[in-house]
PDB file of N, CA, C, O and CB in Angstrom:
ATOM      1  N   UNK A   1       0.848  -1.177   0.000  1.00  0.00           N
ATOM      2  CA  UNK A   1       0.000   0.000   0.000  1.00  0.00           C
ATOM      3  C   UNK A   1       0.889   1.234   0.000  1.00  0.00           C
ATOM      4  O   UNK A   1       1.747   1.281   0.881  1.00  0.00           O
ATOM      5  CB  UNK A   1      -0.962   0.002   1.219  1.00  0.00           C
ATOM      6  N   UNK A   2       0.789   2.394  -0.999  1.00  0.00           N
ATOM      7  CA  UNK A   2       1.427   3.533  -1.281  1.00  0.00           C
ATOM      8  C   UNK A   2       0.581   4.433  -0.474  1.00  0.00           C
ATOM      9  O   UNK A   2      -0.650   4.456  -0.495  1.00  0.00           O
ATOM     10  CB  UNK A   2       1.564   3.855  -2.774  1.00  0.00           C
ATOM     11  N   UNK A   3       1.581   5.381   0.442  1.00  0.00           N
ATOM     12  CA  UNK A   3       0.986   6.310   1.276  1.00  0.00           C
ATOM     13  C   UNK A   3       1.408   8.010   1.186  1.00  0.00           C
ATOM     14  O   UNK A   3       2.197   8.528   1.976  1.00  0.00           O
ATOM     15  CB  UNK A   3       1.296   5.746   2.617  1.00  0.00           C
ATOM     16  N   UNK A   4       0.878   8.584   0.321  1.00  0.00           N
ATOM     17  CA  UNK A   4       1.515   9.801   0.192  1.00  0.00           C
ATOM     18  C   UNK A   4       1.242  10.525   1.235  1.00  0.00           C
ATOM     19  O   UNK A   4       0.086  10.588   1.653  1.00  0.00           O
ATOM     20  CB  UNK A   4       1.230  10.467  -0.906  1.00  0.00           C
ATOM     21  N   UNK A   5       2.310  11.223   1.855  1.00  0.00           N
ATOM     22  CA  UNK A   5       2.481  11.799   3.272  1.00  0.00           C
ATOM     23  C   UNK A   5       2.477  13.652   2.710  1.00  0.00           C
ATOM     24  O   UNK A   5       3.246  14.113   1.867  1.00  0.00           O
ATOM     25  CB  UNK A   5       4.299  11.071   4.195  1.00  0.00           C
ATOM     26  N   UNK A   6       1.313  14.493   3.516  1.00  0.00           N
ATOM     27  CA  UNK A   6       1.598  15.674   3.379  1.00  0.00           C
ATOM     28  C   UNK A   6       3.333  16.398   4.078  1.00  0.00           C
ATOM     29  O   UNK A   6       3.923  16.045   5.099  1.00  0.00           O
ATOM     30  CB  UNK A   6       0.282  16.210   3.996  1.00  0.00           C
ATOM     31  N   UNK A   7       3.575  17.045   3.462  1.00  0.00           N
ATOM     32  CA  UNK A   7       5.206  17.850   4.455  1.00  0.00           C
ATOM     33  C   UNK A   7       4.896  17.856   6.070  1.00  0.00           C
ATOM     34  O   UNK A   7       3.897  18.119   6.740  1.00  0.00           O
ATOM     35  CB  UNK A   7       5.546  20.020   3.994  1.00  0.00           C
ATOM     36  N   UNK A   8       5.442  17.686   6.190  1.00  0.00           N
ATOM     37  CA  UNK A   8       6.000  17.650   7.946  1.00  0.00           C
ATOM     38  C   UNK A   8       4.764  16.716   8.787  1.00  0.00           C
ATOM     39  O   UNK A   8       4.102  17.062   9.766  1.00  0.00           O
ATOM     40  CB  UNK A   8       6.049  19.672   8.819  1.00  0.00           C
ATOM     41  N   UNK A   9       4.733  15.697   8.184  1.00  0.00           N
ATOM     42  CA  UNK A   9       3.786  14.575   8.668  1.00  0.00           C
ATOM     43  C   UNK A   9       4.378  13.679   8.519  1.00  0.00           C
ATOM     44  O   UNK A   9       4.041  12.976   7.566  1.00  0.00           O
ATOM     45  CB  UNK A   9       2.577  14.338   8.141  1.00  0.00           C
ATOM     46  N   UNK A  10       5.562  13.224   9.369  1.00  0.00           N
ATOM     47  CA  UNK A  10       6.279  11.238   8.915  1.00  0.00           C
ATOM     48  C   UNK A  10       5.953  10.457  10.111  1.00  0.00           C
ATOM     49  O   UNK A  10       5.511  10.695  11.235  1.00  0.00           O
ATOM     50  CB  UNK A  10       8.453  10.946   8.715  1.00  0.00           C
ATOM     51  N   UNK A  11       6.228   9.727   9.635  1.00  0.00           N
ATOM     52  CA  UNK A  11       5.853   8.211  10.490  1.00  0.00           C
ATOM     53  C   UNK A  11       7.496   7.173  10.365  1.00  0.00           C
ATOM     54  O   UNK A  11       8.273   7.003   9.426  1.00  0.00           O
ATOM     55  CB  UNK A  11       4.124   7.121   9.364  1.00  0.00           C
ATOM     56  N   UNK A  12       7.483   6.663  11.780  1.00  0.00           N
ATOM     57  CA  UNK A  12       8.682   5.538  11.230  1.00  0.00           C
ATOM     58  C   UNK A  12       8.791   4.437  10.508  1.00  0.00           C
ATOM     59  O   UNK A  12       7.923   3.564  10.546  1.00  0.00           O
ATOM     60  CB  UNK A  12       9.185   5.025  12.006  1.00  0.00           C
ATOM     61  N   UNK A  13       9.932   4.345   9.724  1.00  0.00           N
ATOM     62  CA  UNK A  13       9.697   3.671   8.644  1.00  0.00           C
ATOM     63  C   UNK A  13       9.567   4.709   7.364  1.00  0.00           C
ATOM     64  O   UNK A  13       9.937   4.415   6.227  1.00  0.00           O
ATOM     65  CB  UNK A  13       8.477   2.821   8.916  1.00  0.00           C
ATOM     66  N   UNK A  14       9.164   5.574   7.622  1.00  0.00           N
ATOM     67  CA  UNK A  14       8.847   6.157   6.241  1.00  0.00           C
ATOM     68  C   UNK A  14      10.205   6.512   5.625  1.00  0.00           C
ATOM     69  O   UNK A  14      11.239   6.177   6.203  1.00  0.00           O
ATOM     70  CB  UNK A  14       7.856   7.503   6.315  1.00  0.00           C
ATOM     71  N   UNK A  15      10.222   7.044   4.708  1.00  0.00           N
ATOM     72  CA  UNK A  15      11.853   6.836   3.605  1.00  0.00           C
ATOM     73  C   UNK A  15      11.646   8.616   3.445  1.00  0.00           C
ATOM     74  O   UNK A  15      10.587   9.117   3.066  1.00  0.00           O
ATOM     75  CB  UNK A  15      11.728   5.471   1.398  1.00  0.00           C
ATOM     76  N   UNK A  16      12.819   9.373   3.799  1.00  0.00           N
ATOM     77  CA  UNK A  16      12.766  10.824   3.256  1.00  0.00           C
ATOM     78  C   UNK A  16      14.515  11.255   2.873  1.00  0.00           C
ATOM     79  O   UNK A  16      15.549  10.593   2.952  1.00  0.00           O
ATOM     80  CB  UNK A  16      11.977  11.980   4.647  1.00  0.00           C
ATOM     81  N   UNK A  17      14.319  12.244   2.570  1.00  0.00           N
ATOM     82  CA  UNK A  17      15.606  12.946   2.368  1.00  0.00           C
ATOM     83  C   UNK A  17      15.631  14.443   2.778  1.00  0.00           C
ATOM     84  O   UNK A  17      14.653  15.186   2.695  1.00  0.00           O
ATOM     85  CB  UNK A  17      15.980  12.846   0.920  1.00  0.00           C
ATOM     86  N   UNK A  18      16.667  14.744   3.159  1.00  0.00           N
ATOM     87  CA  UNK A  18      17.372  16.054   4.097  1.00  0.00           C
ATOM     88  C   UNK A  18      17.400  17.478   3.069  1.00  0.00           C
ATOM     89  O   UNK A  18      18.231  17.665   2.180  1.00  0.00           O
ATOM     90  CB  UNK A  18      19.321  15.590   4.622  1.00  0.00           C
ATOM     91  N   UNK A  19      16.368  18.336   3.407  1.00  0.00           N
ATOM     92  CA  UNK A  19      16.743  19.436   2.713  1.00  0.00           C
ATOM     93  C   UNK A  19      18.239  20.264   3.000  1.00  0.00           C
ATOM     94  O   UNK A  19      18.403  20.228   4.220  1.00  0.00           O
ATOM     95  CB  UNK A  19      15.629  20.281   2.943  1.00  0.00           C
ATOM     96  N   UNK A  20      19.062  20.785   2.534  1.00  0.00           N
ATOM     97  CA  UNK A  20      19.938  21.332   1.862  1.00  0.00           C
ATOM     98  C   UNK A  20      21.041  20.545   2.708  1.00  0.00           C
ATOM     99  O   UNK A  20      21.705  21.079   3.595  1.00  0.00           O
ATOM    100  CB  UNK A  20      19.878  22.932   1.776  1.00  0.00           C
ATOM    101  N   UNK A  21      21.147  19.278   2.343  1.00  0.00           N
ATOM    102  CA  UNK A  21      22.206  18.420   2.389  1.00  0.00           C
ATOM    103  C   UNK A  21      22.906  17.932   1.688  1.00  0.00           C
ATOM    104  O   UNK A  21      22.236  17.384   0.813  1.00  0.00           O
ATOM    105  CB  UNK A  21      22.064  17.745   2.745  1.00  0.00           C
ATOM    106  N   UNK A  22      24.526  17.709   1.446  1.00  0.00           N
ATOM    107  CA  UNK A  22      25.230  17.597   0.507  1.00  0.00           C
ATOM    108  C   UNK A  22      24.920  16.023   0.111  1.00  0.00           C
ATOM    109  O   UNK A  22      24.926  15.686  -1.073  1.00  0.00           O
ATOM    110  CB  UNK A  22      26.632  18.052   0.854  1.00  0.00           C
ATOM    111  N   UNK A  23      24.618  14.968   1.295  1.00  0.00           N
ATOM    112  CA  UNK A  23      23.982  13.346   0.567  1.00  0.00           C
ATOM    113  C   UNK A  23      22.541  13.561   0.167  1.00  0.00           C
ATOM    114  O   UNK A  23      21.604  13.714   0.950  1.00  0.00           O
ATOM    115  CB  UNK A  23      23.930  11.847   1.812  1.00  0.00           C
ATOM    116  N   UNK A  24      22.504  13.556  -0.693  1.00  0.00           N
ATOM    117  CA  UNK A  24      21.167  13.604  -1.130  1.00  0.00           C
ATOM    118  C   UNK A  24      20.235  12.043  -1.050  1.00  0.00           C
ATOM    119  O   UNK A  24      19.046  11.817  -1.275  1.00  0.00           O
ATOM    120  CB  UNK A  24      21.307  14.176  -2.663  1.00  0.00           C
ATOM    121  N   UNK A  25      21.022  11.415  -0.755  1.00  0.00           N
ATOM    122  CA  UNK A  25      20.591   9.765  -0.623  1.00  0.00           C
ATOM    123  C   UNK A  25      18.910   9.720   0.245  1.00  0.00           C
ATOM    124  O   UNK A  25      18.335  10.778   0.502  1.00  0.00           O
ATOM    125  CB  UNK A  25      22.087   8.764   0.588  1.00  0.00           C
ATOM    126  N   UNK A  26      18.350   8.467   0.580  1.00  0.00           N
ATOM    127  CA  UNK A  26      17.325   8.554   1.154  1.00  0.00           C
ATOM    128  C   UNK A  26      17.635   7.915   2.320  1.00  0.00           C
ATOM    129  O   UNK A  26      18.530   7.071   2.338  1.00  0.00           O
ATOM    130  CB  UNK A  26      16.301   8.149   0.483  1.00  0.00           C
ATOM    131  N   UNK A  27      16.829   8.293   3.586  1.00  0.00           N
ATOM    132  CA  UNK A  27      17.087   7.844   4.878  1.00  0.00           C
ATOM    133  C   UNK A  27      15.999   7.405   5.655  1.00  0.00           C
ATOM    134  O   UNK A  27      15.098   8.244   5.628  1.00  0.00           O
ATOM    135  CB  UNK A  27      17.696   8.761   5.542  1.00  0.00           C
ATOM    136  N   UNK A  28      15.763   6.533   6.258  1.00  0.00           N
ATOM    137  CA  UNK A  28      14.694   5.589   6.892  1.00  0.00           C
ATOM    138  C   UNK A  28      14.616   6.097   8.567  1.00  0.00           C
ATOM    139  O   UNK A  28      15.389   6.018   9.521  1.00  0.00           O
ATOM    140  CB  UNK A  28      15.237   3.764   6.705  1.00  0.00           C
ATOM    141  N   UNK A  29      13.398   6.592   8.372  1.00  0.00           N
ATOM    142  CA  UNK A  29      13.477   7.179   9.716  1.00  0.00           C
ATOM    143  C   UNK A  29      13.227   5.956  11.107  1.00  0.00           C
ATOM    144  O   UNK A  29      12.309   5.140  11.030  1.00  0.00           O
ATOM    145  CB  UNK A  29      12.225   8.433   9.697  1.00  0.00           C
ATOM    146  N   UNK A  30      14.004   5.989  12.103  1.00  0.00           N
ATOM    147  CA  UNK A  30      14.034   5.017  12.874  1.00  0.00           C
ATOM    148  C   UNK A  30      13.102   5.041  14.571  1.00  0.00           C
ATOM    149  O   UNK A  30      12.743   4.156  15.348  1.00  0.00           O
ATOM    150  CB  UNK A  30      15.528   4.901  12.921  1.00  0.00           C
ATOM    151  N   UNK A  31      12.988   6.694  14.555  1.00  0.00           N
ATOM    152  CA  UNK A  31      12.831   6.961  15.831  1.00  0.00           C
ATOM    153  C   UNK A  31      12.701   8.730  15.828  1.00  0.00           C
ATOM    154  O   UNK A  31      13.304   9.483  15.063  1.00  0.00           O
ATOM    155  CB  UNK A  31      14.129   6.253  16.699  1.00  0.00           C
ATOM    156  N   UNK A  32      11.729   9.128  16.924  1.00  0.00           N
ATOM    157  CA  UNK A  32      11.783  10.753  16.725  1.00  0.00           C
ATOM    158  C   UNK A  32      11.637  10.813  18.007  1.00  0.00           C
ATOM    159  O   UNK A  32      11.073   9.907  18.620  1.00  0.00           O
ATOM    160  CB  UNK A  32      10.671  11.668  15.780  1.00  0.00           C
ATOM    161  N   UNK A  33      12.262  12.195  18.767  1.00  0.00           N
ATOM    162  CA  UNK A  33      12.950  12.358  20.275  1.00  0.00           C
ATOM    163  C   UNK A  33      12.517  14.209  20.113  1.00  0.00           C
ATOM    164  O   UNK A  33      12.742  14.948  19.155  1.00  0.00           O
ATOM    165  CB  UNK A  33      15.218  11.765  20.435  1.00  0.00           C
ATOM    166  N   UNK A  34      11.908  14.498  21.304  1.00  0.00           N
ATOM    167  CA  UNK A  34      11.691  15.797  21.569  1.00  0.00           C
ATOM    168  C   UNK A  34      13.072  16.932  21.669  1.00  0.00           C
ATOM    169  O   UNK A  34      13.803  16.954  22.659  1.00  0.00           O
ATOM    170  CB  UNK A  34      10.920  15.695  22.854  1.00  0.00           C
ATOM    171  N   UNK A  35      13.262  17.819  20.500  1.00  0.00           N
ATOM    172  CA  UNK A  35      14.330  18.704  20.866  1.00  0.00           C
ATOM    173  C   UNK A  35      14.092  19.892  21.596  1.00  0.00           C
ATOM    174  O   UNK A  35      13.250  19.562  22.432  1.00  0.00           O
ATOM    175  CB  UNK A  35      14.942  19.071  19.816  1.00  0.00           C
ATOM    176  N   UNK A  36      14.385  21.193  21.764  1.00  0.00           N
ATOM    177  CA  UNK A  36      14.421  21.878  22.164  1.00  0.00           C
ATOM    178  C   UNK A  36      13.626  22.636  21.435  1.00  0.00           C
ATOM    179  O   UNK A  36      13.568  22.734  20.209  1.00  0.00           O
ATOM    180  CB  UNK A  36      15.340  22.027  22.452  1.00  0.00           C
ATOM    181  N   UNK A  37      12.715  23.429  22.661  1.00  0.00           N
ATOM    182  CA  UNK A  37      11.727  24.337  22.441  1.00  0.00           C
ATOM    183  C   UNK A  37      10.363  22.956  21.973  1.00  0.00           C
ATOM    184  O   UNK A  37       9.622  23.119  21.003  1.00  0.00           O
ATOM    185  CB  UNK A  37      12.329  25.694  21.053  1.00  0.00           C
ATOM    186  N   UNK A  38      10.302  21.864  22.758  1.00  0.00           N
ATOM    187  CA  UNK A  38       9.602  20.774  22.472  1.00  0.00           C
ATOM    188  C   UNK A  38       9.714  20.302  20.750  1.00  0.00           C
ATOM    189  O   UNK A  38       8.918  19.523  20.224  1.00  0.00           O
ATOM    190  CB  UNK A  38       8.129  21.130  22.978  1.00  0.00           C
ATOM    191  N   UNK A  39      10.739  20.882  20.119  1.00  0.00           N
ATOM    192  CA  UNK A  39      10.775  20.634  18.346  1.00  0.00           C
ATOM    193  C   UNK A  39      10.805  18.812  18.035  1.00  0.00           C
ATOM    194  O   UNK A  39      11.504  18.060  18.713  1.00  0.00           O
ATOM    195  CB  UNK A  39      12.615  21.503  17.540  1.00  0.00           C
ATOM    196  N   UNK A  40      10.085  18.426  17.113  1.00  0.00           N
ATOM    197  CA  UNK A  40      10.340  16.877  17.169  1.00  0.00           C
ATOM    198  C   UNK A  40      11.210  16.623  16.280  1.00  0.00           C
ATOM    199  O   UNK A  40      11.064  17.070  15.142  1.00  0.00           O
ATOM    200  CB  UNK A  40       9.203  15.974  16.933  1.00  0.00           C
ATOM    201  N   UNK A  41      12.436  15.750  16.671  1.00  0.00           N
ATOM    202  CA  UNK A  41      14.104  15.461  16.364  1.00  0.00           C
ATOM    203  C   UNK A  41      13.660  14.284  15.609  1.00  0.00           C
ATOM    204  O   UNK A  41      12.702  13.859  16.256  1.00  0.00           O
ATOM    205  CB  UNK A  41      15.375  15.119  17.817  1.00  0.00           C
ATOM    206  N   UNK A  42      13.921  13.183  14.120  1.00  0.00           N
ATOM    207  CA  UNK A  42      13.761  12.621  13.467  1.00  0.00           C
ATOM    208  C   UNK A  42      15.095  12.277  13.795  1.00  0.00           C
ATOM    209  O   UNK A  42      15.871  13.203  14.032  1.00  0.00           O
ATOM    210  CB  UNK A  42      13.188  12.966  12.450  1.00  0.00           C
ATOM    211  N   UNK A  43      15.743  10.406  13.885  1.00  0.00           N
ATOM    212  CA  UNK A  43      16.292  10.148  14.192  1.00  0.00           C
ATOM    213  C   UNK A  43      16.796   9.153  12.400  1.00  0.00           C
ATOM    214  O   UNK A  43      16.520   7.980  12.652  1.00  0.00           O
ATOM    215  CB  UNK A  43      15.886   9.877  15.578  1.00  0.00           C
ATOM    216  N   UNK A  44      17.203   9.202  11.312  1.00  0.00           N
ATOM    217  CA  UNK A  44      17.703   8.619  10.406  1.00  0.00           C
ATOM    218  C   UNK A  44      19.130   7.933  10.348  1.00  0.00           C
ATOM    219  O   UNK A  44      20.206   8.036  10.937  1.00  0.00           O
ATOM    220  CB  UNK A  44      17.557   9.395   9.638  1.00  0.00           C
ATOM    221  N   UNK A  45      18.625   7.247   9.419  1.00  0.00           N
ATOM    222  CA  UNK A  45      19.317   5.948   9.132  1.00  0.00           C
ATOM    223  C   UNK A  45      19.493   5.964   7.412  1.00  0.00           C
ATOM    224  O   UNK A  45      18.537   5.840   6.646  1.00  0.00           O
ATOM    225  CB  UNK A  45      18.311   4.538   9.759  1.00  0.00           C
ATOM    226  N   UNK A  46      20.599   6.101   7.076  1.00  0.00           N
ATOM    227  CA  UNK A  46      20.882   6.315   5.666  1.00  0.00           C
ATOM    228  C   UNK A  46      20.887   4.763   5.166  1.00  0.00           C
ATOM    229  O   UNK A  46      21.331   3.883   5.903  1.00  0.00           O
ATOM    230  CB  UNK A  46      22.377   7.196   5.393  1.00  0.00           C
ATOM    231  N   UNK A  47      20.372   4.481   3.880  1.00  0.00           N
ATOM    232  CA  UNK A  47      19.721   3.286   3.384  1.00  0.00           C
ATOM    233  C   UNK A  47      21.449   2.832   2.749  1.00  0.00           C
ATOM    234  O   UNK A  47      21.944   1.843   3.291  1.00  0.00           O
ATOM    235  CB  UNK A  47      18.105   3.593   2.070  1.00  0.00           C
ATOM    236  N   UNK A  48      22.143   3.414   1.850  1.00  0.00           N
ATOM    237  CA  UNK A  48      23.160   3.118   1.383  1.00  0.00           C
ATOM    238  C   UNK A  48      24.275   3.028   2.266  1.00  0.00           C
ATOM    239  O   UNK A  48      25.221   2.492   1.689  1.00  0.00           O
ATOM    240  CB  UNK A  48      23.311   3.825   0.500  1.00  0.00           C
ATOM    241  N   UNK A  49      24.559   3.385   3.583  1.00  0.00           N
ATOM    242  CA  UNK A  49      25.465   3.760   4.472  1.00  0.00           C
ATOM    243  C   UNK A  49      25.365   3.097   5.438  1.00  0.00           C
ATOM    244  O   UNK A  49      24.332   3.332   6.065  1.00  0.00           O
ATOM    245  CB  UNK A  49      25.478   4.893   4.782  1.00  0.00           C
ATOM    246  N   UNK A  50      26.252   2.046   6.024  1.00  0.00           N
ATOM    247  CA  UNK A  50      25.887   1.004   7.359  1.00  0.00           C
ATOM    248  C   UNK A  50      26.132   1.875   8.690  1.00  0.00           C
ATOM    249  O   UNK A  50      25.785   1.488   9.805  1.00  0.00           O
ATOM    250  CB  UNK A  50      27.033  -0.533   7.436  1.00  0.00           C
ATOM    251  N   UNK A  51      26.671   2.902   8.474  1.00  0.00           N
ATOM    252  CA  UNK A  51      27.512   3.502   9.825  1.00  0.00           C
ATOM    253  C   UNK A  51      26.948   4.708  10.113  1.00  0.00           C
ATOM    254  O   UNK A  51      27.106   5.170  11.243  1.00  0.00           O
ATOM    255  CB  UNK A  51      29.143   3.776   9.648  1.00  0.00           C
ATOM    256  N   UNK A  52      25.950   5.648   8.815  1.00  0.00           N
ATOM    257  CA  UNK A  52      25.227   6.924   8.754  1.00  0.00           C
ATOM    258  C   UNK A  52      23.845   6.616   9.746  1.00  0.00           C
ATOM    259  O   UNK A  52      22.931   5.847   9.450  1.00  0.00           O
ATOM    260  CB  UNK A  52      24.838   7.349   7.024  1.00  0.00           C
ATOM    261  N   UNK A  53      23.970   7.538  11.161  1.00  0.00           N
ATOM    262  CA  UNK A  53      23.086   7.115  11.411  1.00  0.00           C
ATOM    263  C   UNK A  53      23.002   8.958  11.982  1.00  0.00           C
ATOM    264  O   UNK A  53      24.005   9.473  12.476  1.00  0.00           O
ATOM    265  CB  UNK A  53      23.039   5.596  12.213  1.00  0.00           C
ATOM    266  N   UNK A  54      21.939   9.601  11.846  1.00  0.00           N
ATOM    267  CA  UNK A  54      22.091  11.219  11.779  1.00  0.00           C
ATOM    268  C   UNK A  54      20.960  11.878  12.708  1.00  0.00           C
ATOM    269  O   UNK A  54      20.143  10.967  12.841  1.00  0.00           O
ATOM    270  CB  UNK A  54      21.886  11.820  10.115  1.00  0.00           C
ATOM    271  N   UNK A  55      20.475  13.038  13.447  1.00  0.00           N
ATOM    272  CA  UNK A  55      19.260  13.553  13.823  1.00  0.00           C
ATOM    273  C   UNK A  55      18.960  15.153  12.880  1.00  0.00           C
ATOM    274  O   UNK A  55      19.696  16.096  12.588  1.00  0.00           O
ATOM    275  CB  UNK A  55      19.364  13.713  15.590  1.00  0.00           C
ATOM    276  N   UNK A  56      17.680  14.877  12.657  1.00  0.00           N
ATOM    277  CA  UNK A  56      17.504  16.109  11.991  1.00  0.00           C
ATOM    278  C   UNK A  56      16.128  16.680  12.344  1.00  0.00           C
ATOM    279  O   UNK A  56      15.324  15.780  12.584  1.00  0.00           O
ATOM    280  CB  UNK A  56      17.672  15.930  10.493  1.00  0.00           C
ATOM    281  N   UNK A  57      15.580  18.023  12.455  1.00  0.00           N
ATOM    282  CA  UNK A  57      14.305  18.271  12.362  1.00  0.00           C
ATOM    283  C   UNK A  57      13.380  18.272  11.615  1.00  0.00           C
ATOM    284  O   UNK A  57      13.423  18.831  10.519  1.00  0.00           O
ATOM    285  CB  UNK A  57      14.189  18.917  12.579  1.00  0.00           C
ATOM    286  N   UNK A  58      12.086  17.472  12.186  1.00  0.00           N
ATOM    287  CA  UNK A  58      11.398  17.136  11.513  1.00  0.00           C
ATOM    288  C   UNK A  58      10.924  18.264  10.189  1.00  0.00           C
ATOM    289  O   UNK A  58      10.288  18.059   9.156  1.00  0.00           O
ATOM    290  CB  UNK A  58      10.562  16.679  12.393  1.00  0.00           C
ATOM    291  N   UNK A  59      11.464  19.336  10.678  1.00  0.00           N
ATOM    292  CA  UNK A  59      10.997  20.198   9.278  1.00  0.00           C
ATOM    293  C   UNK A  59      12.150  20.295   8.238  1.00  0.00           C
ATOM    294  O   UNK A  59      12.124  20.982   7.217  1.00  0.00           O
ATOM    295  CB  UNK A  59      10.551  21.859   9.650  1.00  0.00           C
ATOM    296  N   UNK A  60      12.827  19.761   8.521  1.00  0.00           N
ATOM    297  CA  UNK A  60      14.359  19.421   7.563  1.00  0.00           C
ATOM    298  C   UNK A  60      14.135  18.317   6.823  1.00  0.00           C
ATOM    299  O   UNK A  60      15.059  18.076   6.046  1.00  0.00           O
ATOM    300  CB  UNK A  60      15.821  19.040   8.449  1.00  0.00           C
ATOM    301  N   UNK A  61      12.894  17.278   6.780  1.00  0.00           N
ATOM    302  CA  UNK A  61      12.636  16.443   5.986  1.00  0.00           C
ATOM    303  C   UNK A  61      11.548  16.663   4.915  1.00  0.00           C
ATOM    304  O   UNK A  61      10.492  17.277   5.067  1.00  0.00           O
ATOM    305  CB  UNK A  61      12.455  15.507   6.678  1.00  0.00           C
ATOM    306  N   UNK A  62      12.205  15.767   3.294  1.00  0.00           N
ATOM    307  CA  UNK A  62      11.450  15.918   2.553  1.00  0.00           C
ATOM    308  C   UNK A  62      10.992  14.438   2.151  1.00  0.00           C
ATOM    309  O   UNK A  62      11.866  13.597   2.363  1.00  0.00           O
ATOM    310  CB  UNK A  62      11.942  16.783   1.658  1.00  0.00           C
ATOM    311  N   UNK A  63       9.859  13.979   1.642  1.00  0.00           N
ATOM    312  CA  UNK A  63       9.483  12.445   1.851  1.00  0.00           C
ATOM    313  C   UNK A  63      10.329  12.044   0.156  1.00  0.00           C
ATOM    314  O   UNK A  63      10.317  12.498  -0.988  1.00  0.00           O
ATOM    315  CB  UNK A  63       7.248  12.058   2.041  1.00  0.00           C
ATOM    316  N   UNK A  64      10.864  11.146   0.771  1.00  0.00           N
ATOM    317  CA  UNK A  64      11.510  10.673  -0.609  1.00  0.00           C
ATOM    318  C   UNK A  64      10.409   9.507  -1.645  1.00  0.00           C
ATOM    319  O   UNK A  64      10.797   8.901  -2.644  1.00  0.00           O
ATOM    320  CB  UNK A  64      13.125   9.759  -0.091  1.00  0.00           C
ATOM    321  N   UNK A  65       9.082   9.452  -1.080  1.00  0.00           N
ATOM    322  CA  UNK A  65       8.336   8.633  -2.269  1.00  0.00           C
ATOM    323  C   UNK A  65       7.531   9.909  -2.959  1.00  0.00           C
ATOM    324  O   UNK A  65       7.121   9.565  -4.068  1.00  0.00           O
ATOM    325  CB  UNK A  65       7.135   7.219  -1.633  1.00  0.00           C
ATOM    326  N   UNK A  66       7.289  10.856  -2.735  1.00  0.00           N
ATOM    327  CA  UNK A  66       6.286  11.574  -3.972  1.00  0.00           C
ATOM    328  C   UNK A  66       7.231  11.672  -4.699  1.00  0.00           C
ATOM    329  O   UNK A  66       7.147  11.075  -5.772  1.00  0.00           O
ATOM    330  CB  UNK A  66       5.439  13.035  -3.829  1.00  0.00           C
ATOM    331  N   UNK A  67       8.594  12.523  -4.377  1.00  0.00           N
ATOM    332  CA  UNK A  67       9.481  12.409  -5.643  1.00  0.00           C
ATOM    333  C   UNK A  67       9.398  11.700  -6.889  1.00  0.00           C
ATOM    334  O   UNK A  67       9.831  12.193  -7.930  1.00  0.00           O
ATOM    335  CB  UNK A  67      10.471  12.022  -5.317  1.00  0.00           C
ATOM    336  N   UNK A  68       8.635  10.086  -6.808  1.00  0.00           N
ATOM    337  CA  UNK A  68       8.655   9.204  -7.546  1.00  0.00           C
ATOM    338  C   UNK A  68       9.737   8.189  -7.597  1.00  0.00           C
ATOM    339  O   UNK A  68       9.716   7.230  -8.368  1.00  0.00           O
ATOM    340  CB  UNK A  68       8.492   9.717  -8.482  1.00  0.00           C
ATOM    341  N   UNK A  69      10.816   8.474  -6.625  1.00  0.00           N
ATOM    342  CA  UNK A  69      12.125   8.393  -7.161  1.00  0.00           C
ATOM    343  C   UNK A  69      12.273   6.574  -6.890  1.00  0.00           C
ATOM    344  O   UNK A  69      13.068   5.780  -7.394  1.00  0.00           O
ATOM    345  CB  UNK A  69      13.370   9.582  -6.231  1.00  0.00           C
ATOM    346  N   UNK A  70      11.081   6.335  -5.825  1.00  0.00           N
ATOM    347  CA  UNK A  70      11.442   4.570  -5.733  1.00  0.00           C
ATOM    348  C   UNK A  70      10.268   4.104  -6.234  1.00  0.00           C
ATOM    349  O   UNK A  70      10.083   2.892  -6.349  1.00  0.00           O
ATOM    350  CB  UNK A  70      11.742   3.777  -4.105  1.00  0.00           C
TER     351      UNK A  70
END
């Protein structure tokens, strides 16, 4: 089942990529952790990379399936 996700709505598991990041690769979100100023922290896992494991804000993600790209 294909689930197109509006912007700043992910779920774990879902597959996105990092706005203005030099890997443009896609990353599997694993886990999300309250940052500062209560902001919700997205915890990724780069799909091509065994050792990339990164935190970013949830508004720093873009969903990598509307792209089309998988």
């Amino acid at each position: 089942m294909l689930r197109i996700v509006p912007d700043k709505q992910f779920y774990k598991g879902d597959l996105v990529t990092v706005r203005n990041s030099r890997n443009h690769g896609p990353y599997c979100i694993l886990a999300f952790k309250n940052g500062d100023n209560n902001q919700k922290i997205a915890i990724l896992k780069a799909l091509f990379n065994d050792t990339e494991i990164i935190e970013k804000p949830e508004s720093e993600l873009k969903s990598f399936l509307i792209k089309g790209l998988l």
